[in-house]
MDAnalysis code that builds the backbone (N, CA, C; Angstrom):
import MDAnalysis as mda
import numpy as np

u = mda.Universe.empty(627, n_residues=209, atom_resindex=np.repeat(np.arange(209), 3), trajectory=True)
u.add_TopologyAttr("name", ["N", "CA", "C"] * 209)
u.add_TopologyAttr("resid", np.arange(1, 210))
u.add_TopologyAttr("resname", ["UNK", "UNK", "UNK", "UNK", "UNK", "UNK", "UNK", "UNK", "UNK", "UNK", "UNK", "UNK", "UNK", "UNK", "UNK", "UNK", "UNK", "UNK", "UNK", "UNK", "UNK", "UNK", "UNK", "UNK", "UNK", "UNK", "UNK", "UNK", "UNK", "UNK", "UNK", "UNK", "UNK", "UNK", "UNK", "UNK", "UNK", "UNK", "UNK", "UNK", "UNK", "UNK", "UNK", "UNK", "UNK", "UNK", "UNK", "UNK", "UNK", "UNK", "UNK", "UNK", "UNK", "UNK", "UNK", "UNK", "UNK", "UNK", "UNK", "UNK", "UNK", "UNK", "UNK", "UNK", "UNK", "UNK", "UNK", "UNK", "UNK", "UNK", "UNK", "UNK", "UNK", "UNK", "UNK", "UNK", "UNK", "UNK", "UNK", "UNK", "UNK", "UNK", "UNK", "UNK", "UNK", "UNK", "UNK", "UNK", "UNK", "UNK", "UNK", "UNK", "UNK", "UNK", "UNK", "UNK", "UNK", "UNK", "UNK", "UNK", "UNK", "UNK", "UNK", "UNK", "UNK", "UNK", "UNK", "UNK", "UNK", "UNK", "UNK", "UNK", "UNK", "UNK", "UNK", "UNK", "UNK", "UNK", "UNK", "UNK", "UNK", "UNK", "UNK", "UNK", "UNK", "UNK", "UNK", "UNK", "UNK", "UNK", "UNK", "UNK", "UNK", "UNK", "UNK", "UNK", "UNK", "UNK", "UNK", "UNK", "UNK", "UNK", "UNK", "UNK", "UNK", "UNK", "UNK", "UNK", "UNK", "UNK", "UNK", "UNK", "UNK", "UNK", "UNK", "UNK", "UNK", "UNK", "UNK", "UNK", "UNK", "UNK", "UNK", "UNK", "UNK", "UNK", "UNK", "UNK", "UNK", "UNK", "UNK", "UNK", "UNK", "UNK", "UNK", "UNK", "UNK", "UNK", "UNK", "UNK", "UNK", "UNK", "UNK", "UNK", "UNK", "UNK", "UNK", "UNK", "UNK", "UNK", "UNK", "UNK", "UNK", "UNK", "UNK", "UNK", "UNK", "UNK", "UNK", "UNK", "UNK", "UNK", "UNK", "UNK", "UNK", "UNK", "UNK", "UNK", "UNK"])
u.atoms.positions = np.array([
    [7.039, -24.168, -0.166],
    [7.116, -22.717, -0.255],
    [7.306, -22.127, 1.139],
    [7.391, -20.837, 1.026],
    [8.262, -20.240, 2.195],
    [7.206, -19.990, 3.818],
    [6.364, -20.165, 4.650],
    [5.533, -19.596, 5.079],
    [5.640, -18.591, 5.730],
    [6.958, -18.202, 5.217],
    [6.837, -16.361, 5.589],
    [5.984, -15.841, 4.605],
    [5.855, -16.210, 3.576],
    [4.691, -15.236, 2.571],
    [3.196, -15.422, 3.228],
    [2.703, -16.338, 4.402],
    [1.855, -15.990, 5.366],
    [1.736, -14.666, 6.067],
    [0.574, -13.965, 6.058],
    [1.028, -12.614, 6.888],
    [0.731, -13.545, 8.485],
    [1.013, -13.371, 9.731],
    [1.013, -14.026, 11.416],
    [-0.238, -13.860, 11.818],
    [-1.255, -12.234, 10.864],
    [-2.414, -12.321, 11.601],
    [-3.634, -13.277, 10.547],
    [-2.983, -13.687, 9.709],
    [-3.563, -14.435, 8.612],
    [-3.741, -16.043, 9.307],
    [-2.876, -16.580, 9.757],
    [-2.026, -17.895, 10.082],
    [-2.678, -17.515, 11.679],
    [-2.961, -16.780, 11.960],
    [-3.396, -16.876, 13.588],
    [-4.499, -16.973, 13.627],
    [-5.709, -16.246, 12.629],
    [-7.129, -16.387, 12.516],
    [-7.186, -17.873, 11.444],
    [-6.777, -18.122, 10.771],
    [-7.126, -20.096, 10.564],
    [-6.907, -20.548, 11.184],
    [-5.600, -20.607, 12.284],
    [-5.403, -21.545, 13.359],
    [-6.854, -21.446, 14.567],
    [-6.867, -20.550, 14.722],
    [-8.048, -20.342, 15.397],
    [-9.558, -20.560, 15.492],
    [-9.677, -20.437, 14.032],
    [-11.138, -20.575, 12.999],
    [-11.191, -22.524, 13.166],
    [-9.832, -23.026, 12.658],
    [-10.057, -24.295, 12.507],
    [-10.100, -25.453, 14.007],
    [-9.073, -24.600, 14.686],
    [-9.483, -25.141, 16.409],
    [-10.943, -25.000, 16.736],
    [-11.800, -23.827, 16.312],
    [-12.998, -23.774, 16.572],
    [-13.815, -24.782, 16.242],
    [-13.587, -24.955, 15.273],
    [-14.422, -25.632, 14.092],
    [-14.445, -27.249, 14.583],
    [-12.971, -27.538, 14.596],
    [-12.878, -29.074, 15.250],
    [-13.328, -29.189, 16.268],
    [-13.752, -28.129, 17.430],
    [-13.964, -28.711, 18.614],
    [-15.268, -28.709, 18.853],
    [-15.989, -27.545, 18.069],
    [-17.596, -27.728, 17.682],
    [-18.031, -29.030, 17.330],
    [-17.138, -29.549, 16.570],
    [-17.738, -30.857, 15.626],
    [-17.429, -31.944, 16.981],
    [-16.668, -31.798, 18.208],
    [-16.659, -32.850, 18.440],
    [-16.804, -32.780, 20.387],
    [-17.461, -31.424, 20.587],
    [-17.145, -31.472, 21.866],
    [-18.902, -31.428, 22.163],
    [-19.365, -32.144, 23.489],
    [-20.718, -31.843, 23.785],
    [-20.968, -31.210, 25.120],
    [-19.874, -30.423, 25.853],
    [-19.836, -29.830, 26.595],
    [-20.460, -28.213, 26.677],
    [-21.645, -27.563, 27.375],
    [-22.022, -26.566, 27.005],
    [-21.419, -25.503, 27.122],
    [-20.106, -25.778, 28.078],
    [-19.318, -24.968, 28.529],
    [-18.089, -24.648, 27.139],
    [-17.717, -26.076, 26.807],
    [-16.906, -25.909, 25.673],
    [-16.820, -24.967, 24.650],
    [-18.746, -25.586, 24.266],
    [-19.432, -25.192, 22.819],
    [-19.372, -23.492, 23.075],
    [-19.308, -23.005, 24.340],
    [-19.381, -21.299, 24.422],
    [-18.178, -21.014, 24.100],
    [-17.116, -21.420, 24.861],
    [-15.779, -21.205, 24.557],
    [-15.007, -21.289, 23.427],
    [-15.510, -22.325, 22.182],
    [-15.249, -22.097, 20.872],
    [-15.908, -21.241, 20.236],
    [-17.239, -21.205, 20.613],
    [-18.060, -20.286, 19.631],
    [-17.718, -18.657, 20.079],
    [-16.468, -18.638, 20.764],
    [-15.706, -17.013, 21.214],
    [-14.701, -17.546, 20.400],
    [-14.141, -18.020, 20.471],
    [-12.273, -18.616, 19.868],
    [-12.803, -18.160, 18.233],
    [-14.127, -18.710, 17.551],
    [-14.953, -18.318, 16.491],
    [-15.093, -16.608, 15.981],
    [-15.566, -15.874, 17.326],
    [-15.773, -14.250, 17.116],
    [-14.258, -14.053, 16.886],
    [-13.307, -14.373, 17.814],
    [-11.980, -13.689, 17.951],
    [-11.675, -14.187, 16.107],
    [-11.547, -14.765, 15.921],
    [-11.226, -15.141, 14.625],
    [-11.451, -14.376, 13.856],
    [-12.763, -14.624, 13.265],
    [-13.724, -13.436, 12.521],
    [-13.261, -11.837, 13.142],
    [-12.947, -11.685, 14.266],
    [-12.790, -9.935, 14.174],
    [-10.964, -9.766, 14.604],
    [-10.334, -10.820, 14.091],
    [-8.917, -10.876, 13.393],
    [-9.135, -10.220, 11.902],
    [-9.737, -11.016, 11.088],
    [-10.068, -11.156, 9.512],
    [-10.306, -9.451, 9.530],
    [-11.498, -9.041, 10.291],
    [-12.315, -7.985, 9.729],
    [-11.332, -7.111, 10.224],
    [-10.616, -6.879, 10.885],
    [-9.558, -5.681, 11.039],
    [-8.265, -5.378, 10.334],
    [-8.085, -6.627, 9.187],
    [-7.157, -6.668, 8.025],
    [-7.672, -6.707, 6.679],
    [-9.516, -6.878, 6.893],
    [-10.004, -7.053, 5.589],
    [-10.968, -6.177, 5.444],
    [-12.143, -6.046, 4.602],
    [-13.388, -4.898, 4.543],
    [-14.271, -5.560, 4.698],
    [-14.214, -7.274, 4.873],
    [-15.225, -7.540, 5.295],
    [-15.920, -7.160, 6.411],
    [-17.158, -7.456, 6.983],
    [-18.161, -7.399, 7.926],
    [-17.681, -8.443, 8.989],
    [-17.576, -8.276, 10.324],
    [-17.592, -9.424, 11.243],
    [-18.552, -10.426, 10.920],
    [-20.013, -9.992, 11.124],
    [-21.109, -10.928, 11.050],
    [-20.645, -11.993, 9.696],
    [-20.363, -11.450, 8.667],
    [-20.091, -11.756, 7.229],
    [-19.284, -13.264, 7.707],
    [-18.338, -12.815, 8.015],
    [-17.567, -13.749, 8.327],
    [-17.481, -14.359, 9.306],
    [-18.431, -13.993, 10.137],
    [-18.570, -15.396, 11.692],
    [-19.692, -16.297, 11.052],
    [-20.485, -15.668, 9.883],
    [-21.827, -16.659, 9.249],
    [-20.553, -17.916, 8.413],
    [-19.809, -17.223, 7.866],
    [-18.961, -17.749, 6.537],
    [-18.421, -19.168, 7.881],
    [-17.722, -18.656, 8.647],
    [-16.552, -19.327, 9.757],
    [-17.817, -20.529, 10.523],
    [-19.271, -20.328, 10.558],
    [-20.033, -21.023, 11.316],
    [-20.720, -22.324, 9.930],
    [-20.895, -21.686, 8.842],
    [-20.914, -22.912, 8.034],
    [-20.102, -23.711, 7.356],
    [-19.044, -23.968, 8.149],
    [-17.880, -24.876, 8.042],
    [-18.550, -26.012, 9.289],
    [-18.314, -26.819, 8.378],
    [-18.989, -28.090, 9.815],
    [-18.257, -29.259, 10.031],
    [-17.633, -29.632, 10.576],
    [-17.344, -30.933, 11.095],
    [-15.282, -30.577, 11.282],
    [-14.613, -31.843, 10.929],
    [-13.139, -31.189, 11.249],
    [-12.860, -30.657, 10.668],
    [-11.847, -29.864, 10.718],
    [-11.361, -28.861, 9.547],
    [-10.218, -29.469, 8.816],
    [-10.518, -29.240, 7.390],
    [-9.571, -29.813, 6.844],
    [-9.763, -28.817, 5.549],
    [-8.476, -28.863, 4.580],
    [-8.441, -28.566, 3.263],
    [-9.404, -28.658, 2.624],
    [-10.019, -27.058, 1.876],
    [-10.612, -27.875, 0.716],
    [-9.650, -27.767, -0.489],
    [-10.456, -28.577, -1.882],
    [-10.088, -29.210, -3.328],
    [-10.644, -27.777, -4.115],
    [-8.979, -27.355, -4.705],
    [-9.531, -26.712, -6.110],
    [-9.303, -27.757, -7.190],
    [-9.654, -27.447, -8.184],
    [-9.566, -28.661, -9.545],
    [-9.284, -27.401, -10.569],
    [-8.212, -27.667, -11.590],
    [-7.413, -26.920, -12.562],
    [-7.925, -27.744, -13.278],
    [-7.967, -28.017, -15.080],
    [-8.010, -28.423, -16.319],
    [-6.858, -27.240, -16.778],
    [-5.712, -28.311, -16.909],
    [-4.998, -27.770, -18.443],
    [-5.127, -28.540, -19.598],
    [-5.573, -27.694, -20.558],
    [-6.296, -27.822, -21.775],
    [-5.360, -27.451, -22.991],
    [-4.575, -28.372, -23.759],
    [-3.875, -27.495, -24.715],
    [-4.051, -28.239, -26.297],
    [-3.984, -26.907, -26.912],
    [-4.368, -27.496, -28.300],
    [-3.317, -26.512, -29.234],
    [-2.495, -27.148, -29.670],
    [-1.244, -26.872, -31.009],
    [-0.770, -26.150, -30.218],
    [-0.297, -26.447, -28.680],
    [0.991, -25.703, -28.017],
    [0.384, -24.215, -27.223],
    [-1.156, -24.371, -27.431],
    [-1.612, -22.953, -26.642],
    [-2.328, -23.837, -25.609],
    [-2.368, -23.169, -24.589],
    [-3.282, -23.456, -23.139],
    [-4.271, -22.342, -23.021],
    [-5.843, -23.320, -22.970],
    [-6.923, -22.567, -22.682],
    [-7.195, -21.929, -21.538],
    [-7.627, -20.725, -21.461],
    [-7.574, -19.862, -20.067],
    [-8.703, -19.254, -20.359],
    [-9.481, -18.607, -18.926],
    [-10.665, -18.087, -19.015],
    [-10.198, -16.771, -18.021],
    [-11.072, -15.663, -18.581],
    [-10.750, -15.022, -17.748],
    [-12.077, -14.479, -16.463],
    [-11.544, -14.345, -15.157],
    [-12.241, -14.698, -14.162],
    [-13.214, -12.933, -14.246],
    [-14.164, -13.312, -13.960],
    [-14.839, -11.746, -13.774],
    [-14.978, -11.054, -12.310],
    [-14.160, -12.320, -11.558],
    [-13.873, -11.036, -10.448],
    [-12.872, -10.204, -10.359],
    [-11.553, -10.343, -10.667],
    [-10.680, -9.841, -10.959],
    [-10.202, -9.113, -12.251],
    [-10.462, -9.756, -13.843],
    [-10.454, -9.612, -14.650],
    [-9.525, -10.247, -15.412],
    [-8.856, -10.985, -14.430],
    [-7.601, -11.894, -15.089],
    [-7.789, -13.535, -15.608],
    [-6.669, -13.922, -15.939],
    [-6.667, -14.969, -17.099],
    [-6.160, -16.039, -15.727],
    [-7.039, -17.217, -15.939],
    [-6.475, -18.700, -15.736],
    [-6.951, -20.133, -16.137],
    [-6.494, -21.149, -15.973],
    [-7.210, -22.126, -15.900],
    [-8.316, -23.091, -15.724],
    [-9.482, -23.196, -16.375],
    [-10.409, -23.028, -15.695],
    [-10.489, -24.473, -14.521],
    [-11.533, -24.322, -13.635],
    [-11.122, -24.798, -12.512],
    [-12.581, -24.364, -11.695],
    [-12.123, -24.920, -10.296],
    [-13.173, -24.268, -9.252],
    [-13.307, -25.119, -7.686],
    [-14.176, -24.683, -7.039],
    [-13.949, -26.544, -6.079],
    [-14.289, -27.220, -6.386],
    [-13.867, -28.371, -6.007],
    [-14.248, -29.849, -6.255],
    [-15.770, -30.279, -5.378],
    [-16.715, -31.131, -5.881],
    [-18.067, -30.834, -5.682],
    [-18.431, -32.138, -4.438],
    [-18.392, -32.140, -3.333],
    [-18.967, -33.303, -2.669],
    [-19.442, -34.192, -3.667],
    [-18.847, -35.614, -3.491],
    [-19.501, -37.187, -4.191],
    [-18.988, -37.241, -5.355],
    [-18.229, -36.121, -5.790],
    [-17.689, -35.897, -7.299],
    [-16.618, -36.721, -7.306],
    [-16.378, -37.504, -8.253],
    [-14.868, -38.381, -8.932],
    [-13.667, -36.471, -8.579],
    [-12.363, -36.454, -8.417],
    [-11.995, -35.595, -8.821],
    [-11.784, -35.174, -10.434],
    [-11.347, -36.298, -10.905],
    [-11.503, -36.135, -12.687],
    [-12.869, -35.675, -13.203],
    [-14.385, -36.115, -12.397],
    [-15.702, -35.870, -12.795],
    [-15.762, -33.716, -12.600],
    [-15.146, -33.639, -11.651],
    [-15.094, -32.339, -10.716],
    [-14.166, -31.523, -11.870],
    [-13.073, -31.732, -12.161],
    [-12.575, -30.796, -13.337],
    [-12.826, -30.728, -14.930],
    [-13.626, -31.925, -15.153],
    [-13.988, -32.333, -16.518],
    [-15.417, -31.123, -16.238],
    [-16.400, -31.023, -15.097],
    [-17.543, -30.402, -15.341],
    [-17.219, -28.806, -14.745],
    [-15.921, -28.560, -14.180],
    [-15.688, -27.045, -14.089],
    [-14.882, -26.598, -16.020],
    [-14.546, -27.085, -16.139],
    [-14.171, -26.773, -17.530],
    [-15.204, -26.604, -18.632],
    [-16.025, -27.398, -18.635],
    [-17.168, -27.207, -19.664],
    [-18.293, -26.102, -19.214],
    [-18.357, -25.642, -17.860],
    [-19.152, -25.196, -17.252],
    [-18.625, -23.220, -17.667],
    [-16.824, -23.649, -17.255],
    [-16.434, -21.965, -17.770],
    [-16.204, -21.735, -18.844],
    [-15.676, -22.694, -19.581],
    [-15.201, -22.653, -21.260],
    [-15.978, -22.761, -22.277],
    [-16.927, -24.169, -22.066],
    [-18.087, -24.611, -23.214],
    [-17.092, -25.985, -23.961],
    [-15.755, -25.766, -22.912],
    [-15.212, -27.230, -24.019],
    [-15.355, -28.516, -22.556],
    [-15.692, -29.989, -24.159],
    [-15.296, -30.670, -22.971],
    [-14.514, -31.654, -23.128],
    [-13.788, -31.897, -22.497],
    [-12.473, -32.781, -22.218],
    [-12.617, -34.077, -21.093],
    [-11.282, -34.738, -21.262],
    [-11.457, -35.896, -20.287],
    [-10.152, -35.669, -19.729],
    [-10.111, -35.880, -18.417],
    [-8.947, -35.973, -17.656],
    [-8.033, -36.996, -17.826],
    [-7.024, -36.696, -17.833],
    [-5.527, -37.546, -18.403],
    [-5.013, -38.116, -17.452],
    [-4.335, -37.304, -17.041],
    [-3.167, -37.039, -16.046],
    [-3.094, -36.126, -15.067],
    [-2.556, -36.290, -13.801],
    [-2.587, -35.414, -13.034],
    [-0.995, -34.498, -12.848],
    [-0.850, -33.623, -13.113],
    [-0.026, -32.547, -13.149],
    [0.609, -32.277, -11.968],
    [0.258, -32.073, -11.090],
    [0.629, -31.820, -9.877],
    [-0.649, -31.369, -8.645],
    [0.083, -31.871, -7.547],
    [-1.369, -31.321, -6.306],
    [-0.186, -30.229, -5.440],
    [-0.703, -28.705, -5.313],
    [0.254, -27.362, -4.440],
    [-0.639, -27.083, -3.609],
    [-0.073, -26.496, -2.798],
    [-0.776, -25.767, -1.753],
    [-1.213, -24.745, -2.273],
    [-2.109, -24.336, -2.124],
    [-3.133, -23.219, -3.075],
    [-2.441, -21.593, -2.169],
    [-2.515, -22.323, -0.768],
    [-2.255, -21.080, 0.301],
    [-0.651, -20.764, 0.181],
    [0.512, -21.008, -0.712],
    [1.320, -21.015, -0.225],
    [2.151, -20.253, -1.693],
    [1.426, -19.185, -2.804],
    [1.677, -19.343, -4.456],
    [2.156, -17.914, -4.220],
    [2.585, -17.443, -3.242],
    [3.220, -15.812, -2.831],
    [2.067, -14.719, -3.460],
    [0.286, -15.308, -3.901],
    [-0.482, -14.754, -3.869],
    [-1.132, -14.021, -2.923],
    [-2.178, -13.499, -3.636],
    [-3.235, -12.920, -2.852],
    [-3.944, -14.185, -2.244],
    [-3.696, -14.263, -0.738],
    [-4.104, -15.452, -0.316],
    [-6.074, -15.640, 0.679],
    [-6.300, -16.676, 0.214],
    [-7.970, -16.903, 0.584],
    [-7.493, -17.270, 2.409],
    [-8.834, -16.776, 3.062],
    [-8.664, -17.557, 4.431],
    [-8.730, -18.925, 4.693],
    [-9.523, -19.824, 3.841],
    [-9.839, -21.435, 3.797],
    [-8.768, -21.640, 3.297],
    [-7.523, -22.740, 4.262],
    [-6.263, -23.323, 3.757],
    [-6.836, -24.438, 2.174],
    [-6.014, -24.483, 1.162],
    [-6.796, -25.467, 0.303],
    [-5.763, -26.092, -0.889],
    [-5.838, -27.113, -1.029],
    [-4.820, -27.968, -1.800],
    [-5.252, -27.729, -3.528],
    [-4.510, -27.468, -4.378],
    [-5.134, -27.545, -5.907],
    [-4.388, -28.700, -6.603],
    [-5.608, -28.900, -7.273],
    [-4.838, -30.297, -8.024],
    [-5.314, -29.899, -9.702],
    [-4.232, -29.808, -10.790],
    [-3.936, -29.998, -11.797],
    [-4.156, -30.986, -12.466],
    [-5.036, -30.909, -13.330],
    [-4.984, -32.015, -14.232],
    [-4.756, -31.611, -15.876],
    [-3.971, -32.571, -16.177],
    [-3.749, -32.347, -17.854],
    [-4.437, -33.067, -18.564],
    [-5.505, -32.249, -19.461],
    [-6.921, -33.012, -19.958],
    [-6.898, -33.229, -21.526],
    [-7.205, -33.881, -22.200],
    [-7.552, -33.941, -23.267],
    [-8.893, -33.201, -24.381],
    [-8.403, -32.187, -25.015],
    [-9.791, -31.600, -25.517],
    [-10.853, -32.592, -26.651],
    [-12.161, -33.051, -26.485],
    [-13.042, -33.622, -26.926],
    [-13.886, -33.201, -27.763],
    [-14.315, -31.454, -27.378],
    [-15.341, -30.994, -28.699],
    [-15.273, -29.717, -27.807],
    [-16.348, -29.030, -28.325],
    [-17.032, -27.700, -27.670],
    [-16.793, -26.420, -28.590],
    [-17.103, -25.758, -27.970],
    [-16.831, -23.839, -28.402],
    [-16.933, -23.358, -27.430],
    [-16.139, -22.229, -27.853],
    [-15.626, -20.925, -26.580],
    [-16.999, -20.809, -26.033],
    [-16.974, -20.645, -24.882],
    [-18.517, -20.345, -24.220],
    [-18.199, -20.073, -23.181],
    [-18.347, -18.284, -22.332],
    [-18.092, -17.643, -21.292],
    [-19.213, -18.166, -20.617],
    [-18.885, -17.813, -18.982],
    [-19.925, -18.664, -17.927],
    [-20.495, -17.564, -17.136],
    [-21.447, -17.580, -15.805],
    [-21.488, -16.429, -14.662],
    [-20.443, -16.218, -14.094],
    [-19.418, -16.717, -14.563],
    [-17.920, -17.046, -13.285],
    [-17.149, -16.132, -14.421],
    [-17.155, -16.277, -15.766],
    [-16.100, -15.705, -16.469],
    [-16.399, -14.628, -17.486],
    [-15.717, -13.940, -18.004],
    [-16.115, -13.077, -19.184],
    [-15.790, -13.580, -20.442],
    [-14.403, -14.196, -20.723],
    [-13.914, -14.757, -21.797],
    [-13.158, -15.820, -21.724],
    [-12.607, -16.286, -23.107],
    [-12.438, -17.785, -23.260],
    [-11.545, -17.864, -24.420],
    [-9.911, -17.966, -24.178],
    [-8.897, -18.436, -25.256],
    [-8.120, -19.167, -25.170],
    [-7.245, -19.761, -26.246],
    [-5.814, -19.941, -26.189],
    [-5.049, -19.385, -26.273],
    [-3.749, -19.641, -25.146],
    [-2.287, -18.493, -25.037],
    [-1.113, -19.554, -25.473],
    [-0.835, -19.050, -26.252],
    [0.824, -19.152, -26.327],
    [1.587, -19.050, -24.858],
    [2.748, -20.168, -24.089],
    [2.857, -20.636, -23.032],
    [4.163, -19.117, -22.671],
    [4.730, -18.105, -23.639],
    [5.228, -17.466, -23.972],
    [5.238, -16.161, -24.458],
    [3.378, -16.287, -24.324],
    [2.968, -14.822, -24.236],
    [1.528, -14.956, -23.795],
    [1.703, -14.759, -22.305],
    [0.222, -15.176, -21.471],
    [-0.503, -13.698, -21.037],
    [-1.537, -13.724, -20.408],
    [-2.415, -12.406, -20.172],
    [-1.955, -12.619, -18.541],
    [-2.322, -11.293, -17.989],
    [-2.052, -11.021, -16.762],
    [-3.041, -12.365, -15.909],
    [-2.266, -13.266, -15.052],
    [-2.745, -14.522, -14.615],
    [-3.266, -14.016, -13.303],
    [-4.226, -14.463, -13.405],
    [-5.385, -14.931, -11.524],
    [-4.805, -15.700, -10.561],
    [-3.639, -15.304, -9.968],
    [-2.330, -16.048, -9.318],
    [-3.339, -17.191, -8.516],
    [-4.186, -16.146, -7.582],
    [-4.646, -17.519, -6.412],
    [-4.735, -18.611, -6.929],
    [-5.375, -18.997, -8.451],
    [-6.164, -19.487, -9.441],
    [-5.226, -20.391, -10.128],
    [-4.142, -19.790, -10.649],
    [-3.105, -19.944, -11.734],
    [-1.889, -19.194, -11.639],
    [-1.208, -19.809, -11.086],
    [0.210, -19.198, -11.513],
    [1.456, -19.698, -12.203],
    [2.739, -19.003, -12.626],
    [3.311, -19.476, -12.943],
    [3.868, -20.736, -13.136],
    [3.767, -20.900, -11.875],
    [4.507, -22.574, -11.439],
    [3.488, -23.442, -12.139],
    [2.277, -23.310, -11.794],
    [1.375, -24.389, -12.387],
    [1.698, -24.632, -13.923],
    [1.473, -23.540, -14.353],
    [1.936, -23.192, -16.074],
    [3.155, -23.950, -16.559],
    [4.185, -23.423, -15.753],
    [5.158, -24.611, -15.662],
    [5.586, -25.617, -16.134],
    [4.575, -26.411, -15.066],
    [4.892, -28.144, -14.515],
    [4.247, -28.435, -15.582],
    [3.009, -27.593, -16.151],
    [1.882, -28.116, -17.548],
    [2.667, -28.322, -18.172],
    [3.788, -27.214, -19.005],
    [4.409, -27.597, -19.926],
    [5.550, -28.526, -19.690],
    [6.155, -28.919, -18.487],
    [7.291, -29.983, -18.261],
    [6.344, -31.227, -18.788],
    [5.131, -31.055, -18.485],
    [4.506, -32.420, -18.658],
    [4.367, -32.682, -20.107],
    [3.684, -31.812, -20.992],
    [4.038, -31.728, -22.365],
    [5.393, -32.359, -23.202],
    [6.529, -32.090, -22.430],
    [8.143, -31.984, -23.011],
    [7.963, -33.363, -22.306],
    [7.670, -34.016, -21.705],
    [8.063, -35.371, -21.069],
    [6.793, -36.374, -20.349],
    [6.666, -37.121, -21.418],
    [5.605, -38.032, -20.989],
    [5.320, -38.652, -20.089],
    [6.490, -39.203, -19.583],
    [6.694, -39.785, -18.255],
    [7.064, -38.953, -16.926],
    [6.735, -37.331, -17.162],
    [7.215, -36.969, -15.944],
    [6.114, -37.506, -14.384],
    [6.460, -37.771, -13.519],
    [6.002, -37.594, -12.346],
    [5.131, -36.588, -12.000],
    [3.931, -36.456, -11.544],
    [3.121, -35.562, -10.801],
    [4.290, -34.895, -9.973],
    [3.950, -33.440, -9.662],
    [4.767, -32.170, -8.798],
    [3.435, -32.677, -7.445],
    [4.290, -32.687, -6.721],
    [3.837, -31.668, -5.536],
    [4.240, -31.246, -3.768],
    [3.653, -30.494, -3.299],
    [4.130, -29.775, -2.282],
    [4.215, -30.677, -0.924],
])
């Protein structure tokens, strides 16, 4: 995807946040450790002059990141039953996606989307196949400051009932052809997609970026 859909002061405070971050984790110089833990403020009061967050908010958020910086794991479950895909809808926004979430330290990734699915939906499934792994940061969304990879999986439904979570309000199946307004960061088109290429073709190949 294009990384012009990066805004420069977006892409300048992660570059920055994550130089911090790596050099905390690995420098024992006292002189250093001051000099990142500024490279850290500048960061954080990048964010807060494009966002409503709080500086403090986000130099606490930017300081419990620990060690190198790297990607984190979202985990998708696509869930389909007689040609509809299960979607939840998120209660921060109010929109419809996949359910999903991060992936949990020590977790299998299949363990990690099998227990975000039962956790937002009430169904539970077993992981199949993997769908595709995208750049989460790169979906011409509303984009998060933590760069982060999502990985898709196409799951098999096992049992359950609709059962909304603290994370969601509701819980259906859509027709792939008449969907509810989607939680892009979360779910977007493309993902929707590749679900159904995978459907039409058994043998397709995992997508990714």
């Amino acid at each position: 995807m294009d990384d012009q859909l990066t805004p420069r002061w977006l892409a300048w405070a992660r570059q920055i946040q994550a130089l911090s971050q790596s050099g905390l984790a690995y420098t024992q110089n006292p002189y250093d450790i001051q000099r990142y833990q500024q490279l850290m403020e500048i960061a954080a009061e990048i964010m807060q002059d494009h966002t409503a967050q709080a500086t403090a908010e986000l130099l606490a958020s930017f300081v419990s990141q620990v060690g190198y910086a790297t990607p984190k794991v979202d985990v998708r479950g696509a869930v389909v039953q007689e040609g509809k895909i299960l979607l939840v809808q998120e209660s921060r926004d109010q929109r419809w996606c996949m359910p999903g979430g991060w992936a949990d330290v020590g977790e299998l990734p299949s363990t990690s989307v099998e227990r975000e699915v039962l956790e937002e939906s009430g169904f539970q499934v077993r992981a199949r196949k993997v769908v595709g792994v995208f750049d989460a940061n790169r979906s011409g969304g509303p984009l998060s400051f933590f760069h982060a990879y999502k990985i898709v999986f196409l799951c098999d439904l096992l049992g359950g009932t609709a059962q909304p979570s603290d994370e969601t309000t509701a819980v259906d199946f859509f027709s792939f052809d008449d969907l509810p307004p989607l939680s892009s960061p979360r779910t977007d088109e493309r993902h929707l997609a590749e679900v159904l290429a995978h459907l039409h073709d058994a043998e397709r190949s995992a997508a990714f970026d």
